[in-house]
C-alpha positions as CSV (number, residue, x, y, z in Angstrom):
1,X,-49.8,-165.1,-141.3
2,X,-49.9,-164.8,-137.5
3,X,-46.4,-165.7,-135.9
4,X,-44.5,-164.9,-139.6
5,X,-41.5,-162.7,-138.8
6,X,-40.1,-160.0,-141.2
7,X,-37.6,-158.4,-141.4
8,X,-37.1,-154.0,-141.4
9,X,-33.8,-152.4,-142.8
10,X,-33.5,-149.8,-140.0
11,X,-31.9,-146.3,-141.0
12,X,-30.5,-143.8,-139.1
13,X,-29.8,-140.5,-140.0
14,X,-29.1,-137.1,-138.8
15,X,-31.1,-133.9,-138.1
16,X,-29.3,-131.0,-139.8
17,X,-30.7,-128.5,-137.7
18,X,-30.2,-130.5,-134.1
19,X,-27.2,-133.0,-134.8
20,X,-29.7,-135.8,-132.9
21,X,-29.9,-139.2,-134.3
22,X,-32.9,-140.7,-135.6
23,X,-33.5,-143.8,-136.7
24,X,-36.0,-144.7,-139.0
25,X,-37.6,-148.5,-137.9
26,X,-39.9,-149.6,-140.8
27,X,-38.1,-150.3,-144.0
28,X,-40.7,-153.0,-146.2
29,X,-43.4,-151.2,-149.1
30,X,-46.6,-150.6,-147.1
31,X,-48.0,-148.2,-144.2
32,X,-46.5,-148.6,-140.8
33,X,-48.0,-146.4,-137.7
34,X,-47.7,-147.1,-133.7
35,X,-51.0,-147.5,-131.8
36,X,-53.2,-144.5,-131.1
37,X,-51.2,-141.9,-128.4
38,X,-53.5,-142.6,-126.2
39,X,-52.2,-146.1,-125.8
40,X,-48.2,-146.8,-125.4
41,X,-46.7,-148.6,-127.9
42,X,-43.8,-149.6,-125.8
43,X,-43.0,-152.8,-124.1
44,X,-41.9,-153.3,-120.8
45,X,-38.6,-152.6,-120.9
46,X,-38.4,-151.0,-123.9
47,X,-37.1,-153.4,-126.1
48,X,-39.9,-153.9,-128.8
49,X,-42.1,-151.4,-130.4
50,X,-46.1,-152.1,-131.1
51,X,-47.0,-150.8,-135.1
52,X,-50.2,-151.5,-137.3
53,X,-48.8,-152.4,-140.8
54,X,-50.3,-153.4,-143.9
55,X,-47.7,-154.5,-146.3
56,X,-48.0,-157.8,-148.0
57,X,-52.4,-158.2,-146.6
58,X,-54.2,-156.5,-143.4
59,X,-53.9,-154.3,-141.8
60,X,-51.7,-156.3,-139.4
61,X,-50.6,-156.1,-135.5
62,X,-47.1,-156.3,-135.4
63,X,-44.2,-156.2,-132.5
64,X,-40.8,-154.9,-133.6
65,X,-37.7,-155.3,-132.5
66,X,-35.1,-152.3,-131.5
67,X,-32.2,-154.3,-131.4
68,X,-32.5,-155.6,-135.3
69,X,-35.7,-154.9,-137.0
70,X,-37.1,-158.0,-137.4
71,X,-41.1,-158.0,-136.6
72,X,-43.4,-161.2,-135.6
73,X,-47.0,-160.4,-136.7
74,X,-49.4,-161.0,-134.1
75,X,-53.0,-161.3,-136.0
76,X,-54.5,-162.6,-139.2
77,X,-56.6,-160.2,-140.8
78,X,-57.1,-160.8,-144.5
79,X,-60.4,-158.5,-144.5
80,X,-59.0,-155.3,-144.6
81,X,-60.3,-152.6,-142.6
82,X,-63.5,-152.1,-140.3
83,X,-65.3,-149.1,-140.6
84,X,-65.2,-147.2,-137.0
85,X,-64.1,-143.4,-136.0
86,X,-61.6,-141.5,-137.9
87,X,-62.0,-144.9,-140.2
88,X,-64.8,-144.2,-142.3
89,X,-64.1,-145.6,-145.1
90,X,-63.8,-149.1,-143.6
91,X,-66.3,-152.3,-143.9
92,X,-69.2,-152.7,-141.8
93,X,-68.5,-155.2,-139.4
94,X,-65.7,-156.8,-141.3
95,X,-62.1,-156.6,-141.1
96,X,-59.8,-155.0,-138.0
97,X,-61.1,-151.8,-136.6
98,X,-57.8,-149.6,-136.7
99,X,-58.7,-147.3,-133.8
100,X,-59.4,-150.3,-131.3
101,X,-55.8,-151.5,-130.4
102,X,-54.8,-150.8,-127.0
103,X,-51.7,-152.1,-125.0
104,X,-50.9,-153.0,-121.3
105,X,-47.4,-153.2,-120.9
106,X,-47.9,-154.9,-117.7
107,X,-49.7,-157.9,-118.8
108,X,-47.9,-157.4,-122.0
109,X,-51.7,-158.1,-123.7
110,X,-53.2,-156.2,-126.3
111,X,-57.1,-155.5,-127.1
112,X,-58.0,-155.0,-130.4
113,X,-61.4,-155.2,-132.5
114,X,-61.9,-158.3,-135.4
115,X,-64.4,-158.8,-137.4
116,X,-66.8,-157.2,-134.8
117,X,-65.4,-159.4,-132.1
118,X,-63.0,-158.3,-129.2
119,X,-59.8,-159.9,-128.4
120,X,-57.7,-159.7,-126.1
121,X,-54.1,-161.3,-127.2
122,X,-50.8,-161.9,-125.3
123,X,-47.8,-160.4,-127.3
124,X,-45.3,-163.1,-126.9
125,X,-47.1,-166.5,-126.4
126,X,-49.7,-165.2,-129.2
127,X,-52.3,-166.9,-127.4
128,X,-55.3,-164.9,-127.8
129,X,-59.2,-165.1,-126.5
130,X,-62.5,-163.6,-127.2
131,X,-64.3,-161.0,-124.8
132,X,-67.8,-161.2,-126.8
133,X,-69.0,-159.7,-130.2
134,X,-69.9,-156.2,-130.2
135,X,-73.4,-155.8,-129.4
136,X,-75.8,-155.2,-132.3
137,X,-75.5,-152.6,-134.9
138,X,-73.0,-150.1,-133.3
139,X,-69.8,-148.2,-134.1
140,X,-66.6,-147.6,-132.1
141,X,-63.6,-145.7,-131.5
142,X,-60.7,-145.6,-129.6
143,X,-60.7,-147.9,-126.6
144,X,-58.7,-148.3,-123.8
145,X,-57.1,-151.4,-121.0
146,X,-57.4,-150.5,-117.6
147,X,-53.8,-150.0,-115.5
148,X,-54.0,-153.2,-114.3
149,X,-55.3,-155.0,-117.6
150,X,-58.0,-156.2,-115.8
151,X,-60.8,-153.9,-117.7
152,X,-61.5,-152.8,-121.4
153,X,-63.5,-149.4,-121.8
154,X,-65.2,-149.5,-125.3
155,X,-67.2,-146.7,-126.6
156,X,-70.1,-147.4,-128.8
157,X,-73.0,-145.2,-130.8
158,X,-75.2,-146.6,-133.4
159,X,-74.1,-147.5,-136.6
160,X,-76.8,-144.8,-137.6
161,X,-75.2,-141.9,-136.7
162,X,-72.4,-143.0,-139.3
163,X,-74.9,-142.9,-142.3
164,X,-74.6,-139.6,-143.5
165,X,-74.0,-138.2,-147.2
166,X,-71.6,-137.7,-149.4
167,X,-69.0,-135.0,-148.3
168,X,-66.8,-135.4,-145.4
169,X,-68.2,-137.5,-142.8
170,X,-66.2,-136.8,-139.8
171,X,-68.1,-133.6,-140.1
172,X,-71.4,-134.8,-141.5
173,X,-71.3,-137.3,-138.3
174,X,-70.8,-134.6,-135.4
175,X,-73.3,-133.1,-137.3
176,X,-76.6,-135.8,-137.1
177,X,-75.2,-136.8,-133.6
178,X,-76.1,-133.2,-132.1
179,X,-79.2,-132.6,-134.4
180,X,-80.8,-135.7,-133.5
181,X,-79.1,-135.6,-129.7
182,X,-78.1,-139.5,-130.1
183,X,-76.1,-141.2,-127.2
184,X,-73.0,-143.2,-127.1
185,X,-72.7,-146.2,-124.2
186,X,-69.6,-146.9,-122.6
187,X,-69.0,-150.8,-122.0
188,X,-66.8,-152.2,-119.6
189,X,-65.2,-155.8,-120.2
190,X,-63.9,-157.8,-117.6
191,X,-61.4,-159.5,-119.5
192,X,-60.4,-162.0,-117.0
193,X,-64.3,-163.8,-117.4
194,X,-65.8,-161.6,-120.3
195,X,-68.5,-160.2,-118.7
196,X,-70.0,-156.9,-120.0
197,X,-71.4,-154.2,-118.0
198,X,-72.7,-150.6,-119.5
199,X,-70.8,-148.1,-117.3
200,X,-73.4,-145.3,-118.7
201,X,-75.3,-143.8,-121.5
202,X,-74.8,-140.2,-122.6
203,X,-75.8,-138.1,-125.4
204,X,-73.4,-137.5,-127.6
205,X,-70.3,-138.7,-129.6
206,X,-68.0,-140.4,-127.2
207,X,-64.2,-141.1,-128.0
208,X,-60.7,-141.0,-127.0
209,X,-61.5,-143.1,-123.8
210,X,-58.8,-143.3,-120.7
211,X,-58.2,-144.8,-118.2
212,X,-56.7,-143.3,-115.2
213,X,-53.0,-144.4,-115.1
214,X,-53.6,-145.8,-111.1
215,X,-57.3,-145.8,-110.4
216,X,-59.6,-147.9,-112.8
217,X,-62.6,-146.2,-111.5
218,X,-61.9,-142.8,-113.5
219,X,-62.2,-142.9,-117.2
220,X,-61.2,-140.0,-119.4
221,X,-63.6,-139.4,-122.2
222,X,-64.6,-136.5,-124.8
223,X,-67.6,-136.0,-126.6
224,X,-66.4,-135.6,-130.6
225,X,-68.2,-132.9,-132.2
226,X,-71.5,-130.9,-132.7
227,X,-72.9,-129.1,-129.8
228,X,-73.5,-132.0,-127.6
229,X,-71.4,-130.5,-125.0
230,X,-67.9,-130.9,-125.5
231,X,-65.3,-131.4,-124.4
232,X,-63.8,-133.0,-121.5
233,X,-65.4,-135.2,-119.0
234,X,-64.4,-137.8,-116.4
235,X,-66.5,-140.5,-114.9
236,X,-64.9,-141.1,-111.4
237,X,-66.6,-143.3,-108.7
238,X,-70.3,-143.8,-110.0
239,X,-70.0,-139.6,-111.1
240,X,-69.7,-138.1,-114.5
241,X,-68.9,-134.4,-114.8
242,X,-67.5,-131.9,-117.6
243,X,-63.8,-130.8,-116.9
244,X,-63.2,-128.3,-119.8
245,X,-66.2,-126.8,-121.8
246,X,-65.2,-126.0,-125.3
247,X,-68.1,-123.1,-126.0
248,X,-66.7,-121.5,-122.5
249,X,-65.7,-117.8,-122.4
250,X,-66.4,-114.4,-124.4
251,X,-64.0,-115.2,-127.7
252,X,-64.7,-118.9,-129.3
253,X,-62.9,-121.9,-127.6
254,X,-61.9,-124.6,-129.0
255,X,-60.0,-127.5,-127.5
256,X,-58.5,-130.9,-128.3
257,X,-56.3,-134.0,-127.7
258,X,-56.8,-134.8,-123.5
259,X,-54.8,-136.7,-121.8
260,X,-53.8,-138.1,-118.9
261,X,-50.4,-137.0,-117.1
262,X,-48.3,-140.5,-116.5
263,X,-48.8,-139.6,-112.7
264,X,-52.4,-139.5,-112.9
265,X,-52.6,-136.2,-110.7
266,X,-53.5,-133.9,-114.3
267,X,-55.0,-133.7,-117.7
268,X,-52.9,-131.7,-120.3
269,X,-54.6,-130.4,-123.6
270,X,-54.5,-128.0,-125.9
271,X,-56.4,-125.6,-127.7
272,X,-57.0,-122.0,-129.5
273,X,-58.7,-119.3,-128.6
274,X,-60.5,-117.1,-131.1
275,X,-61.6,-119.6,-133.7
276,X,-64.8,-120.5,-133.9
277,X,-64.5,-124.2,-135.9
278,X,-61.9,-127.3,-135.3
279,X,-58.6,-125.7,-137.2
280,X,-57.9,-129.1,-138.2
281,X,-61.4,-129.4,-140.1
282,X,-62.0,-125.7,-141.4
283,X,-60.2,-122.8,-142.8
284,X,-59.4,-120.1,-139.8
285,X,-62.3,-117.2,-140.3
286,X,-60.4,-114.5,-138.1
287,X,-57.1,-113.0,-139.1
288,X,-54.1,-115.0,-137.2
289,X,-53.6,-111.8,-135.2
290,X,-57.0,-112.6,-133.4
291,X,-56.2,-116.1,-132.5
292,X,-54.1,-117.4,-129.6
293,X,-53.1,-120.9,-129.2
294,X,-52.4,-122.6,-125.6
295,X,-51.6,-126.0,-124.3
296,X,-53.5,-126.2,-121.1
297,X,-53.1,-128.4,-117.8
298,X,-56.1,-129.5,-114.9
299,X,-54.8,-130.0,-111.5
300,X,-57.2,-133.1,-109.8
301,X,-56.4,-132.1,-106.6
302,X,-56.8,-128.1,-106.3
303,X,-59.4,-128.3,-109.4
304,X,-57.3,-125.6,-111.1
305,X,-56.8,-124.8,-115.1
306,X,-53.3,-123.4,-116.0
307,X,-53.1,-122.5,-119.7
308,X,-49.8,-121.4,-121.4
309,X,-50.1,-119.3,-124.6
310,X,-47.7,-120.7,-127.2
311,X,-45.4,-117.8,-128.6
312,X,-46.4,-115.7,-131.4
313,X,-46.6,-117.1,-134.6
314,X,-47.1,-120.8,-133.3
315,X,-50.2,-122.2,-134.3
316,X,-50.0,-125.6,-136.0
317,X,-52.0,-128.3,-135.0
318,X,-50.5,-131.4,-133.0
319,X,-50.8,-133.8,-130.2
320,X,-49.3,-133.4,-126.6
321,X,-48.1,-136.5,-124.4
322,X,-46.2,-136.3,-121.0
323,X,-43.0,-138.0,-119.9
324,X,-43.4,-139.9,-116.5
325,X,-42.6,-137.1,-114.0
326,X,-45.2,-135.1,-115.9
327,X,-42.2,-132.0,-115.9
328,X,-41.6,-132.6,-119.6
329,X,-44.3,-132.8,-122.7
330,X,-43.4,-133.9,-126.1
331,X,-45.4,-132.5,-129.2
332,X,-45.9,-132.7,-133.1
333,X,-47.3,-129.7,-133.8
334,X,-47.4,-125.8,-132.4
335,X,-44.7,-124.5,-134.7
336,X,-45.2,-124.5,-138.4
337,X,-42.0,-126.5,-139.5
338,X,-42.9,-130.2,-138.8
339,X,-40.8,-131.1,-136.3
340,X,-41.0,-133.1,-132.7
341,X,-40.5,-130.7,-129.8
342,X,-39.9,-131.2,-125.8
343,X,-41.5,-128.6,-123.6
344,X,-41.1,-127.7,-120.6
345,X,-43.7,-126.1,-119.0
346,X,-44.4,-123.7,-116.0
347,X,-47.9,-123.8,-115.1
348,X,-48.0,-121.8,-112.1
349,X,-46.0,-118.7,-114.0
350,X,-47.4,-119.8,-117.9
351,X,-44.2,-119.8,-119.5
352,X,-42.5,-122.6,-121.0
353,X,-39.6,-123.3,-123.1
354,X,-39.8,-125.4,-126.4
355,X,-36.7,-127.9,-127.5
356,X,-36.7,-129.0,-131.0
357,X,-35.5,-132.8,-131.0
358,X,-36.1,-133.2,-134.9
359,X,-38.2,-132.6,-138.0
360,X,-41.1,-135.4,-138.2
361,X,-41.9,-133.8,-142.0
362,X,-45.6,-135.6,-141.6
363,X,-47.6,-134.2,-144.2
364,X,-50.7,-134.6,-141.3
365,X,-52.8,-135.9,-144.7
366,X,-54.8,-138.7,-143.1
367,X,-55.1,-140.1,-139.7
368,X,-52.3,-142.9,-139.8
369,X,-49.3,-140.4,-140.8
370,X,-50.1,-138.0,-137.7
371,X,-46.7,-137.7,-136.0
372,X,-48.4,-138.8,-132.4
373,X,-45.2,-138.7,-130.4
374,X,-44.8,-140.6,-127.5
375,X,-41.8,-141.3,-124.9
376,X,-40.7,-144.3,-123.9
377,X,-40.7,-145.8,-120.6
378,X,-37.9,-144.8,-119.4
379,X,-38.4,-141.2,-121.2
380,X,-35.4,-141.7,-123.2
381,X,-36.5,-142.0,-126.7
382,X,-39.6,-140.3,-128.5
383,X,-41.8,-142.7,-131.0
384,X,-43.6,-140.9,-133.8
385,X,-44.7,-141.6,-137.7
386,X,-44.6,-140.2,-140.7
387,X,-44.6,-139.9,-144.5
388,X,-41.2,-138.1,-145.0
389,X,-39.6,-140.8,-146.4
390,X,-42.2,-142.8,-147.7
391,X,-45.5,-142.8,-150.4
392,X,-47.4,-139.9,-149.3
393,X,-50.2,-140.5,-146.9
394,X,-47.9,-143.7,-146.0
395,X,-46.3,-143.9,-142.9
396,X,-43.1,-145.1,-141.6
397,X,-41.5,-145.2,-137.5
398,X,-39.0,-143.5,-136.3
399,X,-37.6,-143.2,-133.1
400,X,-35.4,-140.0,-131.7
401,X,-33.2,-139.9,-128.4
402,X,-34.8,-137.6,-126.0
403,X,-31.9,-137.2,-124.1
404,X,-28.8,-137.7,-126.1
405,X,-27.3,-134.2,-126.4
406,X,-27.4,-132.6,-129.8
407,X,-24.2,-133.7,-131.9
408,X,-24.4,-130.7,-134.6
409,X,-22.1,-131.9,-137.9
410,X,-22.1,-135.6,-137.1
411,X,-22.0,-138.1,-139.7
C-alpha cells in the first residue's frame, strides 16, 4: 500500500580483487532495480535511493534509505506491469509502465506511467496529480523531466507497431517500424497546468529521450532499430538533426547507449566497429580480430567526434554515464569479467585508463538486472543492480565507494 514502509537488511561485503566495500541495499524476496540510467536515482543530497520493486504486489515505486534500509513505497499498483519498450510482455494499457519513471532531484518529483495515465508525484509529501491519459492507442518508452521539472518529454508510436509475431519482439518491432516507415511523436507536458503539445513527428522508433541537463529546449533522442536512420539526434531550438549515423563509414557501425555529459557541453556513447547487427541482439558474424569496440564523445561546441578504442580483447556490452565534471565515466560492461569500472578518458589523445571498482556479476539476462551504473551527486558512490546474489534474472542494489581507496585483505 502507498506510504507502507519496509524494511531491507543491508550487507556489505568486500571485493577480493579491489579490497572496496560494497554494500548490498535490497534484502526482502522480490526484484529490486534503480530507475533507467538515463534518469538519477539519487536524491538531493544523497541520502535516499529511488528502486522499482515488486515483492509482496506491483511493481512498486519505492524510496530507500542509506542510513538504515528502511523503504516507504510511493505508488499503488496492484495490476502488474504495462506493456511498453523493452516491456513486452506487459498489459495493454493496464498496470505501471516500467520504462516511464523519471526523477527530478530538484523538485524532488517523480513522473511515472499508470494505468495509461501520467503522474507526476512528490517523493516525500506523496501527493501526486494527473498530467492527462495517454492519447489513444499508443506505446511508450523511456521518458524524461526537464532540468527544471517544469516539462515531461514522452515518446509515443502506435500500439501497431508492437503487434508482431511470435519470436523476439524487440527485433520483430524494429523490424515492421522500418518496413512500414511508421513514426513516433514526441509530447511535451507542462506539468505545472497539464497542457500537451506535440514537439514533432518523425519516422521511426523513438526512445531513450533526454533532456539537456541546463537548457530544456534540446532533447536527446535515438531512433531504436531497423533502418529508419539511426542513431543519434537532438532537437534544439525548433531544429532536429542526426548527431551520429550508425550505417556511417566503410566497415559496419554500430552504436548505442547516448547520453548526456552532467555539464551539458557533450554526448558520450559507445559502440563497435566491424559488426554488422546489435551485439547485444545477434551472434557476432566476423571473427573478434575484425571487430573494434570504442566509447565515443561529441563536443556541442566545436561539433567534433573523439572515439577511443577499448584495449584488445575488451568487447562486452555495457552502459556509460559521466560523473559531474564529465573527466570521469563509470561503466558495466567493456571487459568480459562483470565488473563496474571508472575511466578516465583522453579524448583529444584517445587513450584512457580503466579502474576496476568491483565485480557487479549481472548475468545481463533481462532488462531489469542490467548493471546501469550511476554516480551519485556528489560522485562519491556508484549505484548499480544485479542478480549475483539473488534468483537469477532478479535483481538486487548495491552501492560501491567511488572514491574510498582500495583496502586489499580487509574484513
Amino acid at each position: 500500500m502507498k506510504g507502507t514502509v519496509i524494511k531491507h537488511q543491508m550487507k556489505e561485503r568486500v571485493d577480493p580483487e579491489t579490497g572496496r566495500r560494497v554494500k548490498q541495499l535490497t534484502s526482502l524476496p522480490g526484484n529490486f532495480h534503480h530507475l533507467y540510467f538515463t534518469s538519477s536515482s539519487f536524491t538531493a543530497g544523497d541520502t535516499h535511493v529511488l528502486y522499482i520493486g515488486d515483492h509482496g504486489s506491483g511493481p512498486n515505486l519505492f524510496k530507500l534509505s542509506l542510513a538504515d534500509g528502511s523503504a516507504v513505497q510511493l505508488t499503488d499498483n496492484r495490476n502488474g506491469i504495462m506493456r511498453s519498450y523493452v516491456y513486452y510482455d506487459g498489459k495493454d494499457n493496464v498496470g505501471l509502465a516500467k520504462a516511464s519513471p523519471s526523477y527530478n532531484a530538484a523538485t524532488n518529483r517523480l513522473l511515472y506511467i499508470q494505468d495509461d495515465e501520467i503522474r507526476l508525484l512528490h517523493v516525500d509529501t506523496l501527493e501526486e496529480t494527473s498530467l492527462g491519459k495517454l492519447p489513444g492507442k499508443v506505446m511508450t518508452g523511456f521518458t524524461h523531466l526537464s532540468a527544471d521539472g517544469t516539462i515531461a518529454a514522452v515518446p509515443i508510436i502506435a500500439e501497431d507497431a508492437f503487434q508482431v509475431g511470435s519470436g523476439n519482439p524487440f527485433g520483430q518491432i524494429r523490424e515492421k517500424v522500418a518496413r512500414e516507415y511508421l513514426s513516433s511523436r514526441m509530447l511535451l507536458i507542462n506539468v505545472e497546468d497539464a497542457s500537451t503539445k506535440e514537439l514533432f513527428t518523425q519516422p521511426g522508433w523513438i526512445t531513450h529521450v533526454q533532456f539537456h541537463p541546463e537548457n530544456d529546449g534540446a532533447l536527446l533522442y535515438n531512433h531504436e532499430g531497423g533502418l529508419v536512420e539511426q542513431r543519434i539526434w537532438l532537437y534544439a531550438e525548433g531544429a532536429i538533426r542526426k548527431v551520429r549515423e550508425q550505417s556511417a563509414g566503410e566497415n559496419a557501425l554500430w552504436i548505442c547507449h547516448e547520453m548526456w555529459t552532467q555539464s551539458g557541453k557533450g554526448i558520450i556513447y559507445h559502440g563497435t566497429y566491424g559488426i554488422p547487427n546489435d551485439p547485444a541482439m545477434a551472434e557476432l558474424s566476423r571473427p573478434q580480430s575484425e571487430i573494434a569496440s570504442f566509447v565515443g564523445h561529441y563536443e556541442l561546441e566545436t561539433d567534433e567526434f573523439r572515439e577511443i578504442l577499448f584495449p584488445s580483447g575488451m568487447q562486452a556490452y555495457g552502459h556509460f554515464t559521466s560523473n559531474s565534471t564529465d573527466e570521469v565515466l563509470v561503466t558495466d560492461g567493456v571487459i568480459d569479467d562483470r565488473s563496474i569500472h571508472l575511466v578516465t578518458p583522453d579524448w583529444r589523445n584517445g587513450t584512457a585508463s580503466w579502474t576496476k571498482l568491483c565485480a557487479h556479476g549481472s548475468s545481463f539476462g533481462v532488462q531489469d538486472v542490467h548493471p546501469h551504473p550511476i554516480f551519485s551527486n556528489d560522485d562519491r558512490y556508484v549505484l548499480f543492480t544485479s542478480d549475483a546474489h539473488n534468483e537469477k534474472l532478479k535483481g538486487h542494489l548495491y552501492i560501491v565507494d567511488a572514491t574510498d581507496a582500495a583496502n586489499k585483505g580487509g574484513d
